[in-house]
N, C-alpha and C positions, 0 to 999 in steps of 0.2 A: 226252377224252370227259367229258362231265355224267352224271353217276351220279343219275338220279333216284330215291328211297325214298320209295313210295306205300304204304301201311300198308292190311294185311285182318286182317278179324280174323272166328272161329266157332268159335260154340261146340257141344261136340261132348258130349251123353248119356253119361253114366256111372255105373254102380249106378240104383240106386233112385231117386236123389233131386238128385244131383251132377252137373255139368257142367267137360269140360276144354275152355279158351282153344287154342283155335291162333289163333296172330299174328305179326304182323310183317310188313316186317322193324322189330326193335326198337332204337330208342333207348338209348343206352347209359346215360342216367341212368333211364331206366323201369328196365331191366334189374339197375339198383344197388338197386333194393327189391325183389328178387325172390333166391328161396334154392334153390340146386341139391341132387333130389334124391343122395341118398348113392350109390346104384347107379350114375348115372354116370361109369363110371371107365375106357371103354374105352380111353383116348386119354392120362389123366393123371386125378391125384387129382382128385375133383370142384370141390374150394374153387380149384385151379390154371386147370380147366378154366371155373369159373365167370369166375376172371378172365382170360381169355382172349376169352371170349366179350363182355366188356364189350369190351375192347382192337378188339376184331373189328369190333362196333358202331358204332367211334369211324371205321373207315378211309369214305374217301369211298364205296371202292367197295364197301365192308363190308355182309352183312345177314346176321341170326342171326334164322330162323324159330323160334318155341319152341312148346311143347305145354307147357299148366299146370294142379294143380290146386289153386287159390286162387294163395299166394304160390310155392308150390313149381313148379319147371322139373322136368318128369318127359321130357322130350323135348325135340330141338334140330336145326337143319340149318344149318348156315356156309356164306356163299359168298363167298368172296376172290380176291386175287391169288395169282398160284402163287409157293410160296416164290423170292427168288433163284436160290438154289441147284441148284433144279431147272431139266431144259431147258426146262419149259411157259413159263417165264420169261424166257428167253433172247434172244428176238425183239420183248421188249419195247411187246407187240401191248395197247393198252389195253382192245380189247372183249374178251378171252379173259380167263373169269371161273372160278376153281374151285369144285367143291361139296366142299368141305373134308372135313367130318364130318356125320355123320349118326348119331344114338344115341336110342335112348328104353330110359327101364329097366326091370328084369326084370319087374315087375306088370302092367307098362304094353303089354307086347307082344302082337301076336294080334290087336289090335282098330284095326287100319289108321292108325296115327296119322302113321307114315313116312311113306306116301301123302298124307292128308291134310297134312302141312305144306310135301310138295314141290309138293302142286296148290297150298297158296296162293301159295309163293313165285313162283311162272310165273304168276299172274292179274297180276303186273305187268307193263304194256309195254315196259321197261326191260328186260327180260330177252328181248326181241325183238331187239335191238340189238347179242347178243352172243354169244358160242359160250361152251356152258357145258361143262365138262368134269369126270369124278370118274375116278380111279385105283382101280380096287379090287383090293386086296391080301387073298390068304387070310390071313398071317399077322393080321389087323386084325378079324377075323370071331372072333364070340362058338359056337364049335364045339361046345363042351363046353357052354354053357345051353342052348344051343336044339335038341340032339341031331341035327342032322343033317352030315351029312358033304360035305366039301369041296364037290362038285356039285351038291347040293343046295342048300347058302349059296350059289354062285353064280347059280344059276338064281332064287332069291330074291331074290337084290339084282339082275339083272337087270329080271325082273319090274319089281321098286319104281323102277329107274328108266327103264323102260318107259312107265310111267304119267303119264309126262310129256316121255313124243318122246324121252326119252335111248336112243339105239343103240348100240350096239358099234361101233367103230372098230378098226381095224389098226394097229398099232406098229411100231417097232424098239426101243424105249424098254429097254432091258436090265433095271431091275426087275420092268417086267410081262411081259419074256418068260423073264423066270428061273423061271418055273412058271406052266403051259396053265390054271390056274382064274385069273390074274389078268387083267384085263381093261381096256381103255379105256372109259367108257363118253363119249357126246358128244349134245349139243344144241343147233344152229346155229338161231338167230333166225334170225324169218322177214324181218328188216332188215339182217340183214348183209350188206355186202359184198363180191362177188367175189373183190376184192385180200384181204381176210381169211379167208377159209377157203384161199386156196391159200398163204397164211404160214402158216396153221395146218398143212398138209397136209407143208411142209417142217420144220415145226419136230417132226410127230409121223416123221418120215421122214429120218435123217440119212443113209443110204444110197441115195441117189438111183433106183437099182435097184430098190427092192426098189416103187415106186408108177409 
């Protein structure tokens, strides 16, 4: 499959006077003049996470939506291949695309920016093409900043990927049924292929039974 990267970009009101970039997806040398803020560190130190995010940039199937304000990266959404290691990989399906990470930092939260950069990432036709998938793990959820409690994050990250056709799905995946707040979440282009969503439906179903 051809991974095509059509590039949006808006700008989004802030304070009194200031304006944040949502864009992408980003070029990996665009991305090398740009500085991550320090709050990003859900995932890894942020200067690790910054270079990651170029790494991400570079793969074919790679795109890294960002939220910025001027040179600074206050926000971000990955959408890659699933690691090896994991089963989502396993079937070696090229349209099955993960939404990796998603973060924006402590100042920056409240004012819909997650939304905003998962709506621009889906304004590409390329992402009709392909079943998009996120893993949500409580352990991964900011509990303690954002004060709310397990089901609450849940029903929040629901929400946010609501806002763009992602659903709940059903597993046997043994991570996410090691605790009832973890979740699949999915989003099958409106191009995909029959024969691909039912490899997808084996590879989220190793127990034949249980679909």
């Amino acid at each position: 499959m051809e991974h095509r990267k059509r590039y949006h970009s808006q700008l989004v009101p802030y304070g009194q006077s200031q304006q944040i970039m949502v864009e992408g997806p980003v070029a990996p040398e665009q991305l090398a003049n740009y500085r991550m803020h320090r709050d990003l560190d859900a995932f890894r130190r942020p200067g690790d996470q910054f270079e990651a995010l170029v790494e991400i940039a570079g793969l074919p199937e790679g795109r890294v939506i960002v939220a910025r304000l001027d040179g600074e990266i206050i926000g971000y959404v990955t959408f890659h291949y699933a690691d090896e290691l994991e089963r989502w990989s396993e079937a070696g399906m090229d349209d099955l695309i993960e939404l990796g990470a998603i973060e924006v930092a402590d100042d920056f939260r409240s004012i819909g920016l997650g939304k905003r950069m998962l709506r621009l990432a889906f304004l590409d036709d390329q992402m009709e093409n392909v079943i998009t998938f996120t893993t949500e793990y409580y352990w991964h959820w900011d509990l303690e900043k954002s004060g709310l409690n397990v089901w609450e994050y849940r029903k929040m990250m629901e929400n946010l990927m609501n806002s763009v056709d992602m659903v709940w799905f059903a597993t046997d995946d043994p991570e996410i049924c090691s605790h009832p707040a973890n979740c699949l979440m999915v989003r099958i282009g409106k191009q995909v292929p029959l024969s691909s969503i039912e490899q997808f439906d084996r590879v989220r179903f190793r127990q034949r039974f249980m679909y």
